[in-house]
N, C-alpha and C positions, 0 to 999 in steps of 0.2 A: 593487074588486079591487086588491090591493096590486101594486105596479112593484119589480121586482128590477131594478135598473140593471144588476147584473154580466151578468145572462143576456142584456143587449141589446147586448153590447159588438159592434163593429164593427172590423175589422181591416184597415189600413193597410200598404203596404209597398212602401219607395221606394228605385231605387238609379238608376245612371246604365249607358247602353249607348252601345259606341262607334256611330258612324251606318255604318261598315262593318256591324255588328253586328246591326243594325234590322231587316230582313226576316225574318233568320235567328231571330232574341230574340223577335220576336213572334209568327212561327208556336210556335215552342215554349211561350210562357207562354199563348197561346190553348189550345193542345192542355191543358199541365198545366191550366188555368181549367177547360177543358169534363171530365175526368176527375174533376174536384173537385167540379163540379155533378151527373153521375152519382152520385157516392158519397153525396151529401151533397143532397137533392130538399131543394129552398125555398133553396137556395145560390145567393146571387145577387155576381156579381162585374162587375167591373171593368178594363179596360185604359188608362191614361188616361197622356201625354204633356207634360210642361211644357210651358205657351204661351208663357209672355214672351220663352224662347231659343230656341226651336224651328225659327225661319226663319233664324239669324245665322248665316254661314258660317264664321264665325272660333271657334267653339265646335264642337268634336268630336264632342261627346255631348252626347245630350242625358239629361233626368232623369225616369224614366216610374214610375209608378203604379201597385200591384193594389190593389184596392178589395172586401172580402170582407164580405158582410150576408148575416143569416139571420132571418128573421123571429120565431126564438126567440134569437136573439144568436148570435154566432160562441162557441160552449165551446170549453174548452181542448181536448176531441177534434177538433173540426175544426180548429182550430189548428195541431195537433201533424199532422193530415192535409197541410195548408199547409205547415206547414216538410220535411214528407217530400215530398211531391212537386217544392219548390224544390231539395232538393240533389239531385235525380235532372237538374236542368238539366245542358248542357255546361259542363263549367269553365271559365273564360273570355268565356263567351256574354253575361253582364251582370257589374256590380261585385257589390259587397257589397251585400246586401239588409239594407234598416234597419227594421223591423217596430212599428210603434204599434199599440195598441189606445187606443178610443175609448169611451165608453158616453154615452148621452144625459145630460145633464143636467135631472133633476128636483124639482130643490129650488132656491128661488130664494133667490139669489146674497147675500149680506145684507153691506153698507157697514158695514164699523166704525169710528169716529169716536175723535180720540184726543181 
């Protein structure tokens, strides 16, 4: 059975919250997650927190994670679901959200030699 890589992409998206901001930022991106997984059944997400700076008191903020997988790939409609329910957050509540997609890699990688 052939592999479409595009339809297995998997969605990234990483910004920074002040640590004022942390109880408030995470009940809200729980809420928009679990709306997202309603809409969207086999929607599996993500909540996840930078480790390496996470305990330093001299950093404000810290830098957290939504992690979006679908067992048929994240498509541009859930996507476009994802970025509507991000601007619906409070303004102010996180930075700027930076959004990667990923897709598995299945072709092996081949060395060119000059």
């Amino acid at each position: 059975m052939p592999c479409h890589t595009a339809s297995l992409a998997a969605q990234f998206v990483y910004y920074r919250v002040p640590h004022a901001n942390r109880p408030a930022a995470a009940l809200a991106v729980q809420q928009m997650q679990a709306v997202l997984t309603q809409q969207w059944p086999g929607l599996q997400t993500q909540l996840m927190r930078r480790a390496d700076v996470a305990g330093l008191a001299e950093v404000a903020e810290d830098t957290w994670m939504e992690i979006y997988a679908h067992p048929e790939g994240v498509s541009p409609l859930i996507a476009q679901a994802i970025a509507a329910q991000a601007s619906a957050l409070p303004t102010g509540l996180i930075g700027v959200r930076h959004v990667e997609t990923f897709e598995p890699l299945t072709t092996p990688l081949t060395t060119h030699t000059a």
